[in-house]
PDB file of N, CA, C and O in Angstrom:
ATOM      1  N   UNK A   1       0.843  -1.163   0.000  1.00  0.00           N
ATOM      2  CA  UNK A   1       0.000   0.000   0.000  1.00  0.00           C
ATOM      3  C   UNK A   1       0.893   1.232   0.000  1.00  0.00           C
ATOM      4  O   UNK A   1       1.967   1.172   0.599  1.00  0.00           O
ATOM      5  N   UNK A   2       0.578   2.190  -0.541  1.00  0.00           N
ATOM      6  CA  UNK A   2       1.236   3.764  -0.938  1.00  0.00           C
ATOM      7  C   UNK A   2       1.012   4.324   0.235  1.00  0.00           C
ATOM      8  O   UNK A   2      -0.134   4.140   0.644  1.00  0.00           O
ATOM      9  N   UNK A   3       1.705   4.944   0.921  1.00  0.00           N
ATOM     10  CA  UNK A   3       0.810   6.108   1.869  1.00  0.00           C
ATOM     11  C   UNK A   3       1.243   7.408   1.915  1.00  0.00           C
ATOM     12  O   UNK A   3       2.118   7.927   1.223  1.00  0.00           O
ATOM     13  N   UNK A   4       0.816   7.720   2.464  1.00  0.00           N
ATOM     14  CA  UNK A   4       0.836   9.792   2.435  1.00  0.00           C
ATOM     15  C   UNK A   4       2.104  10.216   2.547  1.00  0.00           C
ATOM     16  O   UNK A   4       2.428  11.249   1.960  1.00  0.00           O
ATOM     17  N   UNK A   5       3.105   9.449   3.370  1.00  0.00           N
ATOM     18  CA  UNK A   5       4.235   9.991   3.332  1.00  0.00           C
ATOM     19  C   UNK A   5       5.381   9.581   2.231  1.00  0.00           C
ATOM     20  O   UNK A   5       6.580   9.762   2.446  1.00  0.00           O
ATOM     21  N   UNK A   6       4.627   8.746   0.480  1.00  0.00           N
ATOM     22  CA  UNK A   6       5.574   8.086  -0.007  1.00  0.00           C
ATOM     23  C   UNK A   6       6.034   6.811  -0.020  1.00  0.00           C
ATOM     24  O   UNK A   6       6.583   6.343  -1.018  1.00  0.00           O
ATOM     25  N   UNK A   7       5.858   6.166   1.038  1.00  0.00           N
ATOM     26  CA  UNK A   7       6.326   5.431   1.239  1.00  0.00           C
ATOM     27  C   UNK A   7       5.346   4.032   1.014  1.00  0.00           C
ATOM     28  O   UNK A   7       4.243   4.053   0.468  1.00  0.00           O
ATOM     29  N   UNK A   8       6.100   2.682   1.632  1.00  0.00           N
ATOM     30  CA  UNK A   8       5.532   1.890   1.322  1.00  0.00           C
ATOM     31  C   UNK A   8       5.047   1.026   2.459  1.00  0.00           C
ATOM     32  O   UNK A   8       5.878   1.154   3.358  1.00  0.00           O
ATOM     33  N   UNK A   9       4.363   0.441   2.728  1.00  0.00           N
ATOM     34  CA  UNK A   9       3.479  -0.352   3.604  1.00  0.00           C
ATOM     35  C   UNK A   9       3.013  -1.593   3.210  1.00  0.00           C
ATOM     36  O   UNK A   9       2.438  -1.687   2.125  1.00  0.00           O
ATOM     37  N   UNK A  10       3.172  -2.578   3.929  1.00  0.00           N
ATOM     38  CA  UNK A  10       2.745  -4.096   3.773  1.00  0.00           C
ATOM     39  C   UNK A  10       2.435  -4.559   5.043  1.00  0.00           C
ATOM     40  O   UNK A  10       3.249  -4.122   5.856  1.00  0.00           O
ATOM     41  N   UNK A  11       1.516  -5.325   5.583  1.00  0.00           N
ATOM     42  CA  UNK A  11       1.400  -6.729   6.523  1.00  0.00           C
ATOM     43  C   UNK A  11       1.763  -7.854   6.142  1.00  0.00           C
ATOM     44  O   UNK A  11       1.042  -8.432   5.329  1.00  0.00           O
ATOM     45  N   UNK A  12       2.795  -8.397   6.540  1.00  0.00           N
ATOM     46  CA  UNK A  12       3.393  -9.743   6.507  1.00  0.00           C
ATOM     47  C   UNK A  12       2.533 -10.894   6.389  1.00  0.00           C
ATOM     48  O   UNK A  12       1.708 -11.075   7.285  1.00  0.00           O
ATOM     49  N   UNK A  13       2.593 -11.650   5.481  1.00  0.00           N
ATOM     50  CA  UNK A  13       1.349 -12.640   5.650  1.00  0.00           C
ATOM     51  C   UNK A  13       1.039 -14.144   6.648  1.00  0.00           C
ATOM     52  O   UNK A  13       0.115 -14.957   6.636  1.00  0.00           O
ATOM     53  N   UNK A  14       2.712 -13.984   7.739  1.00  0.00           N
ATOM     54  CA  UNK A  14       2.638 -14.223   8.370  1.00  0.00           C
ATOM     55  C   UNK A  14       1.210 -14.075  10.117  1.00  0.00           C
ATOM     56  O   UNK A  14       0.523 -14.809  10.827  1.00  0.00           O
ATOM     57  N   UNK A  15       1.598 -12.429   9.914  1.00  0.00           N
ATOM     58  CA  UNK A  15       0.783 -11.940  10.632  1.00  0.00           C
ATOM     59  C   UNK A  15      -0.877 -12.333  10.583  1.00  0.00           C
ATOM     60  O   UNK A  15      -1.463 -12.012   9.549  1.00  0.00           O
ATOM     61  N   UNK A  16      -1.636 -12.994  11.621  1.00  0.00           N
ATOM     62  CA  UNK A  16      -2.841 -13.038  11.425  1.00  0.00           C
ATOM     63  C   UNK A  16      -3.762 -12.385  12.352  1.00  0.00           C
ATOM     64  O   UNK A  16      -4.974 -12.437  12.140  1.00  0.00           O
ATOM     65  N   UNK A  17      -3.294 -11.793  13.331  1.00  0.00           N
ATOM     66  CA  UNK A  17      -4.389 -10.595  14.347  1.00  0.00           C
ATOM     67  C   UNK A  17      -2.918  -8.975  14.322  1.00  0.00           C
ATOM     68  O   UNK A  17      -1.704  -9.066  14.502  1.00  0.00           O
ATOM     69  N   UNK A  18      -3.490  -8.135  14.126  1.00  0.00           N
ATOM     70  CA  UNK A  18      -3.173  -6.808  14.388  1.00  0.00           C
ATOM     71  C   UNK A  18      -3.787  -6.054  15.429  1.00  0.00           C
ATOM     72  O   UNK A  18      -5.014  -6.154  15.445  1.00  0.00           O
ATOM     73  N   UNK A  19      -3.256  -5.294  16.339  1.00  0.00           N
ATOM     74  CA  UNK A  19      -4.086  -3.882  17.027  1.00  0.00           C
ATOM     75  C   UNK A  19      -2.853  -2.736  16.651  1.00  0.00           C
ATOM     76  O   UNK A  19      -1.630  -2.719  16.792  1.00  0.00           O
ATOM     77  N   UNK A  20      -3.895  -1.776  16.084  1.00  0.00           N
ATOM     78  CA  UNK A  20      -4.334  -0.500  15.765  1.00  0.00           C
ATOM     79  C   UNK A  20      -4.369   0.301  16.621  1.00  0.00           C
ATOM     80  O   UNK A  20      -5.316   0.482  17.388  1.00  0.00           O
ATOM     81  N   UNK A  21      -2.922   1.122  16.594  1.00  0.00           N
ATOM     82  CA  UNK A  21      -2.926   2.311  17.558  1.00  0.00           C
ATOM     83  C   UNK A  21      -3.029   3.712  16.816  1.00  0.00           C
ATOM     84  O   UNK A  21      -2.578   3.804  15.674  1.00  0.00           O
ATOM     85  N   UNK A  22      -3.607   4.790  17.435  1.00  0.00           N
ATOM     86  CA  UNK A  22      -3.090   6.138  16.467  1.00  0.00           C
ATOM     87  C   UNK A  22      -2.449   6.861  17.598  1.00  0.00           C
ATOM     88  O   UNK A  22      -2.828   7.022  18.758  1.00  0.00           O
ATOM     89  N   UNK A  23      -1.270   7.296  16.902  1.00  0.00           N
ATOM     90  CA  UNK A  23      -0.191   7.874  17.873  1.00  0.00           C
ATOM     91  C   UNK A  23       0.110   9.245  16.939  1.00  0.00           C
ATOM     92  O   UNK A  23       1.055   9.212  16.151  1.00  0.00           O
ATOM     93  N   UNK A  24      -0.636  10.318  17.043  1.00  0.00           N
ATOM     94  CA  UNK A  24      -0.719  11.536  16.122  1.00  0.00           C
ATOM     95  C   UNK A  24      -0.789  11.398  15.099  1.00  0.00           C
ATOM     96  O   UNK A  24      -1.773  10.696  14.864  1.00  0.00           O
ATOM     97  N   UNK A  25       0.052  11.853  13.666  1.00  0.00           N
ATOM     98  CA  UNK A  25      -0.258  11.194  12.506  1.00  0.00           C
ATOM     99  C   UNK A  25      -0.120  10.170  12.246  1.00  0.00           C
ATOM    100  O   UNK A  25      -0.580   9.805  11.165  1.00  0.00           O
ATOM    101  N   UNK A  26       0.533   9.264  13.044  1.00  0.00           N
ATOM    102  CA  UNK A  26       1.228   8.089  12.720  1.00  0.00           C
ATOM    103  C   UNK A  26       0.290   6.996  13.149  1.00  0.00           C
ATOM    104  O   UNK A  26      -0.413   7.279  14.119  1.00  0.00           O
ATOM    105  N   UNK A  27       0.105   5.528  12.500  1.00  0.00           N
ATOM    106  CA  UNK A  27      -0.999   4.579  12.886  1.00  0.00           C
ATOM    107  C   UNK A  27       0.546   3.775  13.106  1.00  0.00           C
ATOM    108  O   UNK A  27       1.614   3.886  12.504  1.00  0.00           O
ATOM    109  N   UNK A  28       0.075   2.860  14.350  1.00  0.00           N
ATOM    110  CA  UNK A  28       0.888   1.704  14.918  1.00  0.00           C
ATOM    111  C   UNK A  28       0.512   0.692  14.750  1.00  0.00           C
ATOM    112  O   UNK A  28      -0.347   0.362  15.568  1.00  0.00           O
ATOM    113  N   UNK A  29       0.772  -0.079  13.974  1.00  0.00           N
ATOM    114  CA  UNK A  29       0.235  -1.216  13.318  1.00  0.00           C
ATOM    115  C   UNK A  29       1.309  -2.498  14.167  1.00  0.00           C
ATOM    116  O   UNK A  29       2.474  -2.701  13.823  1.00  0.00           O
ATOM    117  N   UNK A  30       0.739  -3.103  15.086  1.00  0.00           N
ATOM    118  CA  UNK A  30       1.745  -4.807  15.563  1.00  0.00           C
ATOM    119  C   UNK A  30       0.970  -5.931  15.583  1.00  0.00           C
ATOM    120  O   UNK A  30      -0.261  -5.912  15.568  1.00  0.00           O
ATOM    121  N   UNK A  31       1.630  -6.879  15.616  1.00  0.00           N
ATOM    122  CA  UNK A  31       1.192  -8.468  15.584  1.00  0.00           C
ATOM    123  C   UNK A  31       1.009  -9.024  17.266  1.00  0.00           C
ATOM    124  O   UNK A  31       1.857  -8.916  18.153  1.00  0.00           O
ATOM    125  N   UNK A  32      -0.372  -9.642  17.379  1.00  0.00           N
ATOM    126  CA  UNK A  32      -0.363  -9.075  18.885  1.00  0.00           C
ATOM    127  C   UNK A  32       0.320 -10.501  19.690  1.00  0.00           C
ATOM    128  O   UNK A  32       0.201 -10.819  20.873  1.00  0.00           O
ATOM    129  N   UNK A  33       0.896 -11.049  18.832  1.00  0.00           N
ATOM    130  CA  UNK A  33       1.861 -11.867  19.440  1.00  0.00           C
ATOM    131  C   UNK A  33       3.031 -11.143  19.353  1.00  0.00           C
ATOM    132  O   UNK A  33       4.022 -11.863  19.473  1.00  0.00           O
ATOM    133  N   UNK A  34       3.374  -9.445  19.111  1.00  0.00           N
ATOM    134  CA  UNK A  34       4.457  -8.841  18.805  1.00  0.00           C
ATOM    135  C   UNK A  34       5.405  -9.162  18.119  1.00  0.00           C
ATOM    136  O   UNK A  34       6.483  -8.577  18.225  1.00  0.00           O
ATOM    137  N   UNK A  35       5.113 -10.604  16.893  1.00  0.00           N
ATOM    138  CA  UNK A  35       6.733 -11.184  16.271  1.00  0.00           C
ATOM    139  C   UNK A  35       6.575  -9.200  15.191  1.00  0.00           C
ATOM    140  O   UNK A  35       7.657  -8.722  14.850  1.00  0.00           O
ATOM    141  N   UNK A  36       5.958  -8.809  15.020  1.00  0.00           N
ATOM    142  CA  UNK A  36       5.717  -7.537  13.868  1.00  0.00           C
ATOM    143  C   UNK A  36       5.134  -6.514  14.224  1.00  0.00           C
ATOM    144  O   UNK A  36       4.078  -6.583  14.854  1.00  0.00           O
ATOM    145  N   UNK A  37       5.873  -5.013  13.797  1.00  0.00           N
ATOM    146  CA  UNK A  37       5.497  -3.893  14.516  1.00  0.00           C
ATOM    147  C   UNK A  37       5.765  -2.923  13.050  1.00  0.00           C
ATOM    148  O   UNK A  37       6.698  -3.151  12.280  1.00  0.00           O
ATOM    149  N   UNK A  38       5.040  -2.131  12.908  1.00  0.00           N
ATOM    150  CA  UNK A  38       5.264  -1.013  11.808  1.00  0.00           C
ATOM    151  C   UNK A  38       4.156   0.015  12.187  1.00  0.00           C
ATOM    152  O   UNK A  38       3.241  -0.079  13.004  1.00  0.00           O
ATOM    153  N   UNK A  39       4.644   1.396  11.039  1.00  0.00           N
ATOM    154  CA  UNK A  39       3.966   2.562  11.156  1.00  0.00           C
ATOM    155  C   UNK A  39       3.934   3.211  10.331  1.00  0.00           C
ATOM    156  O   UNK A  39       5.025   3.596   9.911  1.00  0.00           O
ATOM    157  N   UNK A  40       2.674   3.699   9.632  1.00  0.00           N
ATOM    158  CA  UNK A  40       2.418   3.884   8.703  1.00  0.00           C
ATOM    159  C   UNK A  40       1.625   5.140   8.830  1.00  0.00           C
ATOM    160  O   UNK A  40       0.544   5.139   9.417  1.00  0.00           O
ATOM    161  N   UNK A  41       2.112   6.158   8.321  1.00  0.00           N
ATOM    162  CA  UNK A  41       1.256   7.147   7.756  1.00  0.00           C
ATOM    163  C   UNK A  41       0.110   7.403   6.843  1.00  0.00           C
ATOM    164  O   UNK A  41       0.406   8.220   5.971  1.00  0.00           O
ATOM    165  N   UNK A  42      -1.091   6.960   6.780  1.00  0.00           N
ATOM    166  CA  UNK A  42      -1.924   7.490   6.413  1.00  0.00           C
ATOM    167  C   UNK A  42      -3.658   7.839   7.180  1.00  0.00           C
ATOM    168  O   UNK A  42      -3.851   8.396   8.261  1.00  0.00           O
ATOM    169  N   UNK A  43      -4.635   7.352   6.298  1.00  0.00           N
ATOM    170  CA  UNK A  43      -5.816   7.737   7.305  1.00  0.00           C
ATOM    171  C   UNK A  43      -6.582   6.311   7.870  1.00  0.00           C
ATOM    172  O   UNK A  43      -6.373   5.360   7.118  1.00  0.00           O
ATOM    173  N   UNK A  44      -7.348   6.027   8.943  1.00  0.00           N
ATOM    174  CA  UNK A  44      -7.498   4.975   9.218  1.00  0.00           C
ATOM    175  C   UNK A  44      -8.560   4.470   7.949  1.00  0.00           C
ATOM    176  O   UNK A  44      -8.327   3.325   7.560  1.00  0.00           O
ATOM    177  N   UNK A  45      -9.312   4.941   7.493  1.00  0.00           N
ATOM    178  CA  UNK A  45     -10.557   4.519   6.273  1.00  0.00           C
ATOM    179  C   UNK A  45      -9.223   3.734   5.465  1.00  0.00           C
ATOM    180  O   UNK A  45      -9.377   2.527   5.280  1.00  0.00           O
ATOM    181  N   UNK A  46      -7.725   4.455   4.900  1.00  0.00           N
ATOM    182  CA  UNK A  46      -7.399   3.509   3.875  1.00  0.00           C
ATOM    183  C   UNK A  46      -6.503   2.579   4.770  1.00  0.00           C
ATOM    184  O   UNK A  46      -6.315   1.609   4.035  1.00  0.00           O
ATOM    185  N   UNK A  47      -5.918   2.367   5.821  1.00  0.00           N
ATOM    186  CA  UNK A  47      -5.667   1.374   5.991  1.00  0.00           C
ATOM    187  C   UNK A  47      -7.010  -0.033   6.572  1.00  0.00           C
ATOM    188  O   UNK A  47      -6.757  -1.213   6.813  1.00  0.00           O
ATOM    189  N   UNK A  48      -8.045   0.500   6.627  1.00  0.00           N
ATOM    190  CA  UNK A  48      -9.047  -0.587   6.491  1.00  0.00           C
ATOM    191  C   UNK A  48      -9.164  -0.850   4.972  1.00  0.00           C
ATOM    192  O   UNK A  48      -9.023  -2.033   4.659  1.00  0.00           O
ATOM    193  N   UNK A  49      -9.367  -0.075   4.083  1.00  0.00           N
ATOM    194  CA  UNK A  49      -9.145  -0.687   3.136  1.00  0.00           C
ATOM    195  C   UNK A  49      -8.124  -1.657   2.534  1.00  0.00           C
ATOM    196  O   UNK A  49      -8.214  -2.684   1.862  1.00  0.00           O
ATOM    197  N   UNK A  50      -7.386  -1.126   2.902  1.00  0.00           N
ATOM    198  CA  UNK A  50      -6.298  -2.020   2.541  1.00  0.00           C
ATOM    199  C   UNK A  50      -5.834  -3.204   3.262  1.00  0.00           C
ATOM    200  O   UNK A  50      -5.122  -4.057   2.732  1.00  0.00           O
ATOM    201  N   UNK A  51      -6.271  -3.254   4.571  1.00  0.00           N
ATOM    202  CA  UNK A  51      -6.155  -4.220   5.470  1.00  0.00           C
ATOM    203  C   UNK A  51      -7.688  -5.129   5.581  1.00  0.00           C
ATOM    204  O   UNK A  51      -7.664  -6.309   5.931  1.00  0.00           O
ATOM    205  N   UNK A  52      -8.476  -4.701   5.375  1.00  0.00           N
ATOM    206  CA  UNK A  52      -9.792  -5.774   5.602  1.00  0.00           C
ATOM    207  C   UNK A  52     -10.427  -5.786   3.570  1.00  0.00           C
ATOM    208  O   UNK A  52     -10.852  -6.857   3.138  1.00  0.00           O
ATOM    209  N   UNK A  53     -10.403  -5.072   3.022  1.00  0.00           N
ATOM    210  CA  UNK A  53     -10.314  -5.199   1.350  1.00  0.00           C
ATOM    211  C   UNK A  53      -9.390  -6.219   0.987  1.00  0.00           C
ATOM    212  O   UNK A  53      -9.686  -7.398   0.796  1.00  0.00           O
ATOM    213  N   UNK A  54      -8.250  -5.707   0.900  1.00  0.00           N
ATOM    214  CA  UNK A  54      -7.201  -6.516   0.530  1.00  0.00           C
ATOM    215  C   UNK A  54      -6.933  -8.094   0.863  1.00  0.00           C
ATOM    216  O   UNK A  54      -7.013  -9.151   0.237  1.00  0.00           O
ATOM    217  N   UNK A  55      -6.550  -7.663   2.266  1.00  0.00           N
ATOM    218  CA  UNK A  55      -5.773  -8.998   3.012  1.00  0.00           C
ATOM    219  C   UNK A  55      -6.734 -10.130   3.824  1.00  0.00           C
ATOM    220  O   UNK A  55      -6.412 -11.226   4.284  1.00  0.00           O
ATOM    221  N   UNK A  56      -7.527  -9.710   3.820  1.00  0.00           N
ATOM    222  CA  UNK A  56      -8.879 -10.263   4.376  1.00  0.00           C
ATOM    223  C   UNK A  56      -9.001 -10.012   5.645  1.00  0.00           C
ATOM    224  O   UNK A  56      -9.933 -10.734   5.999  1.00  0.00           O
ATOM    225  N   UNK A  57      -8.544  -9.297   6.749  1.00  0.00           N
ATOM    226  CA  UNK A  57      -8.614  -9.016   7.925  1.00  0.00           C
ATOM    227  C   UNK A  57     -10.084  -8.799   8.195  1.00  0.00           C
ATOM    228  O   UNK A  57     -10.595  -8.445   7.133  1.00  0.00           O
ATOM    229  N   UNK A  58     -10.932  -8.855   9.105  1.00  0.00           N
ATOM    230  CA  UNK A  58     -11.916  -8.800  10.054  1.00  0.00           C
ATOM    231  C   UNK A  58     -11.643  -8.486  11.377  1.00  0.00           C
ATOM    232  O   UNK A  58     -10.631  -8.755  12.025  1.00  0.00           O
ATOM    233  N   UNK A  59     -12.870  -7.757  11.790  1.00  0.00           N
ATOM    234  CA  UNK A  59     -12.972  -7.179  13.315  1.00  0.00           C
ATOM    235  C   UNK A  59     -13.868  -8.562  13.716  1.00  0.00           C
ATOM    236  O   UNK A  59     -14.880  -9.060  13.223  1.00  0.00           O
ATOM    237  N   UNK A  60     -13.063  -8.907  14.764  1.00  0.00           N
ATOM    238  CA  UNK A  60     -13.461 -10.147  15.520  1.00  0.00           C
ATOM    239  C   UNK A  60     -13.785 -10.362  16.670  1.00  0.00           C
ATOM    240  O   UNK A  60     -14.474 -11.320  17.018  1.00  0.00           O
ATOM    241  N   UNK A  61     -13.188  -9.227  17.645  1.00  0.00           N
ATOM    242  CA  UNK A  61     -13.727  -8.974  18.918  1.00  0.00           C
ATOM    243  C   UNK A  61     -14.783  -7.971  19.155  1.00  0.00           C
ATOM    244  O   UNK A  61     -15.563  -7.710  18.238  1.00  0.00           O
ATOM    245  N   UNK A  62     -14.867  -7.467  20.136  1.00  0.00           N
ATOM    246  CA  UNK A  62     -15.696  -6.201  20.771  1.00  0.00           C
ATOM    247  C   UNK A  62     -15.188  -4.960  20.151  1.00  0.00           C
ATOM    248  O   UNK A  62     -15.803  -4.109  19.508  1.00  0.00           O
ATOM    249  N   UNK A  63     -13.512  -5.053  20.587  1.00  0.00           N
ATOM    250  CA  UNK A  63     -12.648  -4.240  20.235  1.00  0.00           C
ATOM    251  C   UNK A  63     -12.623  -4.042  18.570  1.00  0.00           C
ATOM    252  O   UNK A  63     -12.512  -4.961  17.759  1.00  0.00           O
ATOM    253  N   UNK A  64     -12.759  -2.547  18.249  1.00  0.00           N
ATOM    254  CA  UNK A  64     -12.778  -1.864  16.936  1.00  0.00           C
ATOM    255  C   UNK A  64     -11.542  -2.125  16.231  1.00  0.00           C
ATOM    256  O   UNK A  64     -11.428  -2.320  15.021  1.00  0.00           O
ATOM    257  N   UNK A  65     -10.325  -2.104  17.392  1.00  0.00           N
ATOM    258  CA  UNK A  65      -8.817  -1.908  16.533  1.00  0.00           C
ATOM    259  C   UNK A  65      -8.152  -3.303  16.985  1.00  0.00           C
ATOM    260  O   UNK A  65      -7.033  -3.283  17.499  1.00  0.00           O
ATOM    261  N   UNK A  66      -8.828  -4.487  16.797  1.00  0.00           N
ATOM    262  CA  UNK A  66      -8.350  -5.570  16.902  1.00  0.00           C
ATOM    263  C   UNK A  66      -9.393  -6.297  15.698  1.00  0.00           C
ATOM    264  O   UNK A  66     -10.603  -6.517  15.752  1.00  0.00           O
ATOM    265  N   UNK A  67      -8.400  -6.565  14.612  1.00  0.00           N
ATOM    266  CA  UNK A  67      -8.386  -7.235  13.548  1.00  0.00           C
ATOM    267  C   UNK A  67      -8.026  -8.495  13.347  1.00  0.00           C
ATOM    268  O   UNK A  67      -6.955  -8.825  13.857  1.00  0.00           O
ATOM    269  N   UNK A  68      -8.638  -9.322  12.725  1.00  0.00           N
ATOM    270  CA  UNK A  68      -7.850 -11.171  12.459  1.00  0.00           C
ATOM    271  C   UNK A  68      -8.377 -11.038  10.916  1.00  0.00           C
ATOM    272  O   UNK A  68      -9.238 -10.532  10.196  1.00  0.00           O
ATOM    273  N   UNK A  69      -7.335 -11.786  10.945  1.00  0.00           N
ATOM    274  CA  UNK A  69      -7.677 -13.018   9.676  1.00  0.00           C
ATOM    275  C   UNK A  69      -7.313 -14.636   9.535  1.00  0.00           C
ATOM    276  O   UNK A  69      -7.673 -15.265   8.540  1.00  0.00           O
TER     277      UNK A  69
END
């Protein structure tokens, strides 16, 4: 995925649950077994897109910013 700052962005397809932090502009994206941690600049709408569109991620708990696939 492209994001606002240029750059480039991926989830490992290792990774199968993420939580979703926003830490000012920056989104904190880790593997909540922590083996994976990244940060990505853009808005949360496109990293759902790109994370539940794309990769197949789903909201699976209660929790909004806890994703599986």
């Amino acid at each position: 995925m492209k994001t606002n700052d240029n750059t480039s962005f991926s989830i490992p397809s290792h990774v199968k649950e993420v939580d979703i932090f926003r830490v000012g502009q920056l989104i904190e994206v880790h593997s909540t077994d922590f083996s994976w941690k990244s940060n990505v600049v853009c808005s949360v709408m496109e990293l759902k897109t790109y994370a539940k569109g794309r990769l197949g991620f789903r909201q699976t708990t209660p929790n909004k910013w806890r994703w599986s696939r």
